[in-house]
C-alpha positions as CSV (number, residue, x, y, z in Angstrom):
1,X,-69.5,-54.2,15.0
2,X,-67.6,-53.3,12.5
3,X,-67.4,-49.9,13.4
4,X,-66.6,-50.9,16.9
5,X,-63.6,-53.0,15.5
6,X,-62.2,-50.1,14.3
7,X,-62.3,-47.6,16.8
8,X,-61.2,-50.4,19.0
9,X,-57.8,-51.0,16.8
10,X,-57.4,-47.5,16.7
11,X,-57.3,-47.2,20.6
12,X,-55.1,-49.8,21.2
13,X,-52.4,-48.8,18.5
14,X,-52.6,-45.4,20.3
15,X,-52.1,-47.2,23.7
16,X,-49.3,-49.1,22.1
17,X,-48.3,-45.5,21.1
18,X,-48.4,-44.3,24.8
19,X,-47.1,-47.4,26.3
20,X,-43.7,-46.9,23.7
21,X,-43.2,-43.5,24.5
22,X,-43.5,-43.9,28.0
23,X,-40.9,-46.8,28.2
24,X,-38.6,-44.5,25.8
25,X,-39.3,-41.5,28.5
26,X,-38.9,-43.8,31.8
27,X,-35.6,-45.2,30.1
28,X,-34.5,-41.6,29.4
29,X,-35.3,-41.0,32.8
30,X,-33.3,-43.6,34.3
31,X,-30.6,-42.0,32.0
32,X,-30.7,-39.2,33.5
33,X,-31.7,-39.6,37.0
34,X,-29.1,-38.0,39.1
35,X,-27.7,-36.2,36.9
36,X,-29.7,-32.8,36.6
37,X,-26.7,-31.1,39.0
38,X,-24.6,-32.1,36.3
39,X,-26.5,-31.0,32.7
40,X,-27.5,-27.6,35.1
41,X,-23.6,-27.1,35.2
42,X,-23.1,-27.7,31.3
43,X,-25.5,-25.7,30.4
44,X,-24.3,-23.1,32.8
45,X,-20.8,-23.9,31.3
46,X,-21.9,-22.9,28.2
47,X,-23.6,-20.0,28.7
48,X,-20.4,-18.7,30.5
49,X,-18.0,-20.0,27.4
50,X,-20.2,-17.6,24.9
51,X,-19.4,-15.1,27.3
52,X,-15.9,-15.2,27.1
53,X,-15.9,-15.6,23.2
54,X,-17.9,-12.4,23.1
55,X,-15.8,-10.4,25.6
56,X,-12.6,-11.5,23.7
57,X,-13.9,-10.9,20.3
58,X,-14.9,-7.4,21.5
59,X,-11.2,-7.3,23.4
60,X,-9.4,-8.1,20.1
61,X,-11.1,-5.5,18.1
62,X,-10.8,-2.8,20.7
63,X,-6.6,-3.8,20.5
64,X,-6.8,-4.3,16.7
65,X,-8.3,-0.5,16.3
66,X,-5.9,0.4,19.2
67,X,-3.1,-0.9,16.8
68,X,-3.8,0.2,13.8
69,X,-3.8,3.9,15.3
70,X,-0.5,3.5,16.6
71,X,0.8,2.5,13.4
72,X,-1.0,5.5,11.9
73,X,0.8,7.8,14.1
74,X,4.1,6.1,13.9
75,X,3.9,6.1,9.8
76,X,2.5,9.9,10.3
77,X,6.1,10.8,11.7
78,X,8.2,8.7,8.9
79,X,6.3,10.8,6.4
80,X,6.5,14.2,7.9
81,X,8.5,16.3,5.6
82,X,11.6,18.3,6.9
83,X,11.9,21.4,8.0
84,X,12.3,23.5,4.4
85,X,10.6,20.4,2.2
86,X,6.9,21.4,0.7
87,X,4.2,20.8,3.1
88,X,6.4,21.5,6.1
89,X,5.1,24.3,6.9
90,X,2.0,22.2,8.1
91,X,2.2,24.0,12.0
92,X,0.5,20.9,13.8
93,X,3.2,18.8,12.1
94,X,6.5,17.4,13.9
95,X,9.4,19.8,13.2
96,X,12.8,17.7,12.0
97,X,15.5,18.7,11.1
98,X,17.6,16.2,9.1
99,X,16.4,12.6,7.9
100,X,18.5,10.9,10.7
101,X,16.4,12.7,13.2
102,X,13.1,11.9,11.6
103,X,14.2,8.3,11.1
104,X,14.8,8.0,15.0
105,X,11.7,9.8,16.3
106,X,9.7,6.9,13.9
107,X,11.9,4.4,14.8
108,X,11.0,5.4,18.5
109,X,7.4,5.2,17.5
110,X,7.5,1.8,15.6
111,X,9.1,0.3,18.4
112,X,6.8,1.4,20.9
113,X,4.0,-0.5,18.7
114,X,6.2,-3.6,18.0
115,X,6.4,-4.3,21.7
116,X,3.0,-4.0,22.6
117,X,0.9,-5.5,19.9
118,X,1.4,-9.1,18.2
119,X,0.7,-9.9,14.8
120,X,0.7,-8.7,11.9
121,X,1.2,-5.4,13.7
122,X,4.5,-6.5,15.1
123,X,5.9,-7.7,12.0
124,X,4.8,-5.0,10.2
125,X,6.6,-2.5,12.4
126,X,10.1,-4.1,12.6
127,X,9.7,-3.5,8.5
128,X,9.0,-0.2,9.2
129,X,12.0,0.4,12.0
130,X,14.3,-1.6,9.4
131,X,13.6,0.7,6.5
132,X,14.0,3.9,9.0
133,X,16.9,2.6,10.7
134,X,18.6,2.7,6.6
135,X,19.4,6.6,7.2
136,X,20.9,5.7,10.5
137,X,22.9,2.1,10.8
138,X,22.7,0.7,7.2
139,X,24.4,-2.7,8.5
140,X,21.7,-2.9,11.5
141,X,19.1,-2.1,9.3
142,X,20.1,-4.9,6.5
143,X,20.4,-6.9,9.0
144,X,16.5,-6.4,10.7
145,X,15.4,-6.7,7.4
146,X,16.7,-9.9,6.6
147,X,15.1,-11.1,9.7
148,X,11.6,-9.8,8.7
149,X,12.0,-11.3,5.3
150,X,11.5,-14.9,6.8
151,X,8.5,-14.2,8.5
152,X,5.3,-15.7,8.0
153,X,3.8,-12.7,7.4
154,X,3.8,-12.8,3.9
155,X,2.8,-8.6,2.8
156,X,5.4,-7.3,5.6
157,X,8.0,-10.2,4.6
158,X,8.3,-9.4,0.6
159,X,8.1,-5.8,1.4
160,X,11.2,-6.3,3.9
161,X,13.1,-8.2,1.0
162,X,12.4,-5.8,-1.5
163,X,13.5,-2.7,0.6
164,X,16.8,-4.8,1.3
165,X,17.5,-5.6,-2.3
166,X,17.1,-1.9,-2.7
167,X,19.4,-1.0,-0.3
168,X,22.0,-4.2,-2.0
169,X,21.4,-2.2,-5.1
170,X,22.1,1.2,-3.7
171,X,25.5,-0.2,-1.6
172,X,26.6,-1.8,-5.6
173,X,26.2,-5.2,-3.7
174,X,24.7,-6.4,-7.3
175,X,24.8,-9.8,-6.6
176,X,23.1,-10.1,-3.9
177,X,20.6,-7.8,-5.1
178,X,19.8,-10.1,-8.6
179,X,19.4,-12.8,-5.7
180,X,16.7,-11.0,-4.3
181,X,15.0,-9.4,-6.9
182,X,15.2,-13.1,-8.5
183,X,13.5,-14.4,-5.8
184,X,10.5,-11.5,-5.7
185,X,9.8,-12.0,-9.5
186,X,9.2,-15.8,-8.7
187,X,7.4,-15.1,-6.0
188,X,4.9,-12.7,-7.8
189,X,3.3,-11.1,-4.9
190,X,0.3,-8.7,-4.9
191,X,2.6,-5.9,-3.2
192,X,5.7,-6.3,-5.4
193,X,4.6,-7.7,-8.6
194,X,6.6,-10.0,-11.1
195,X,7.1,-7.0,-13.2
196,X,7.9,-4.5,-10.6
197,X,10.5,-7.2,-9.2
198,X,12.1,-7.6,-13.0
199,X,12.3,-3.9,-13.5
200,X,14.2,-3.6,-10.9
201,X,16.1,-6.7,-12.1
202,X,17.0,-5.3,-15.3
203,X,18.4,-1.9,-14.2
204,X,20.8,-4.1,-12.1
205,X,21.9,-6.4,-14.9
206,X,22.0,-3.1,-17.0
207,X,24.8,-1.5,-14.1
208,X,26.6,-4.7,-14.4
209,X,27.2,-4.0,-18.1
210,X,24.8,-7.3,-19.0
211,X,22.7,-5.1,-21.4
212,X,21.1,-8.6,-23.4
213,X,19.5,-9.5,-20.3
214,X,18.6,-6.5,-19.5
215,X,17.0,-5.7,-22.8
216,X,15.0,-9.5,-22.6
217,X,13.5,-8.5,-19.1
218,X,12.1,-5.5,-20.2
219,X,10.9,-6.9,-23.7
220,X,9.1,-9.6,-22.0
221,X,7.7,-6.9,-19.5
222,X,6.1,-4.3,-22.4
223,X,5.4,-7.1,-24.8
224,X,3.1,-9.1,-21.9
225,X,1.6,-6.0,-20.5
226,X,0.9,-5.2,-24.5
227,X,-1.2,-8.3,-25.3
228,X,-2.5,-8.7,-21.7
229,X,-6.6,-8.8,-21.9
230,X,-9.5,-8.9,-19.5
231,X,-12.1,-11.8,-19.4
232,X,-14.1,-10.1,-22.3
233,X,-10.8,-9.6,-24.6
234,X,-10.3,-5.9,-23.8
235,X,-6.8,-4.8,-23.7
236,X,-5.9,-3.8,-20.0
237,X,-3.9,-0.8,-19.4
238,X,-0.3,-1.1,-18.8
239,X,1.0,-0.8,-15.8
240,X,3.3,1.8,-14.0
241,X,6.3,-1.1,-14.3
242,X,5.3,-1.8,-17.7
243,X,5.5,2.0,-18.7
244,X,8.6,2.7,-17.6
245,X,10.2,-0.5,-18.7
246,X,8.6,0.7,-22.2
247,X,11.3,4.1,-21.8
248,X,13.9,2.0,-20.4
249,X,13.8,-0.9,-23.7
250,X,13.9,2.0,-25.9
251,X,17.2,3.5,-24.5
252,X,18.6,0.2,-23.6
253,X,18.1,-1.3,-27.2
254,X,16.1,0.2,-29.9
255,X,16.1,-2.9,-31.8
256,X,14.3,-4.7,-29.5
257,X,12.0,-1.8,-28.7
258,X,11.3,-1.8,-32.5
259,X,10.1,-5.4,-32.2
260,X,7.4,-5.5,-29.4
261,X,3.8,-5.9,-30.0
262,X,2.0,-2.8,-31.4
263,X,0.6,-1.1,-28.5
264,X,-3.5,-1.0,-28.3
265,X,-5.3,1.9,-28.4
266,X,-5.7,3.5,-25.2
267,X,-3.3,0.6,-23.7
268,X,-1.1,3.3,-22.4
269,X,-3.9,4.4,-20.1
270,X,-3.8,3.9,-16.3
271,X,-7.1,3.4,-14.2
């Protein structure tokens, strides 16, 4: 009997069992009862929404590699030498004749590549036809670069500023090139680093005769790059900027020079 009881409670907890789960499936029925047409259609919709993800993911690379080749080609022709410079005598190589005509064949080129690709390609080529444009129409030029300095493309927009404070430097427009080169060095940007930026800065205030702060700009550019270390306390190797501000402190003010941080063995050493 006892054995009975048992089996008994064990088949009506798994009809009570059954009996739950079919209410939950009948009400999930109800749920759902004329509307298969529409789940059919979501699914379907979904099916066709991957679809379009996965043609324009494979779109967007095809343009990207598209892009990037025109921007090969165009910087290609902005690097050809000219006719009489070494390698020019390359014969698959575009023949110019001057600078000015090299500037405009790239200019041509970037052009064609700003107009037909968005960004960063875009952006990156007006820098590119800015810079060129500097052997043709320096005021046009100045002026394009200014423009690509705001943009939110950050690699192509400090680039674009540093070209122009160049080109400030080069016209004796000192002023507005400490503005600039200020502006980089507090920015400290992967492609123009701080000390690239106050190099540049100190060769400026050294033109406008303000040799004390050029002589502090390049004493705090050898003397970090001197005790600069790695995670495990190795001295790192000082950088291209910090090696020629090392020549520059020494002409500009031996005194100071005098005064830096011994160098570390092997510091001197590039990668």
């Amino acid at each position: 009997m006892a054995k009975y009881n048992k089996k008994r409670a064990r088949e009506l907890q798994h009809d009570k069992f059954r009996d739950t789960a079919g209410v939950l499936f009948d009400r999930l029925g109800n749920k759902l009862e004329g509307k298969g047409r529409t789940i059919l259609y979501g699914l379907v919709g979904l099916v066709v929404l991957a679809l379009l993800v996965a043609l324009w993911v494979r779109w967007s690379n095809r343009k990207a590699d598209e892009a990037q080749r025109a921007m090969g080609r165009a910087i290609a022709i902005a690097s050809t030498p000219l006719a009489g410079d070494p390698g020019a005598a390359d014969p698959s190589a575009p023949k110019f004749s001057s600078e000015q005509e090299r500037a405009q064949k790239s200019i041509e080129e970037f052009e064609k590549v700003a107009a037909k690709y968005g960004d960063p390609y875009r952006t990156e080529a007006r820098y590119f036809i800015g810079t060129n444009r500097l052997a043709i129409d320096r005021t046009k030029a100045m002026a394009e670069l200014a423009e690509v300095s705001k943009s939110s493309i950050v690699e192509a927009a400090t680039l674009a500023k540093f070209a122009l404070a160049q080109a400030m430097e080069a016209d004796g427009k000192f002023d507005e090139a400490v503005k600039l080169y200020s502006e980089l060095a507090a920015q400290n940007a992967t492609v123009v680093t701080v000390d690239t930026a106050n190099l540049r800065l100190a060769g400026v205030y050294e033109k406008q005769g303000k040799k004390q702060e050029a002589a502090d700009l390049l004493f705090n550019i050898v003397d970090g790059a001197r005790k600069a270390k790695d995670t495990d306390g190795t001295p790192l190797p000082l950088s291209a900027a910090a090696r020629d501000a090392t020549e520059k402190l020494q002409k500009v003010d031996p005194d100071r020079y005098a005064k830096l941080t011994p160098e570390a063995p092997g510091g001197n050493l590039p990668f």
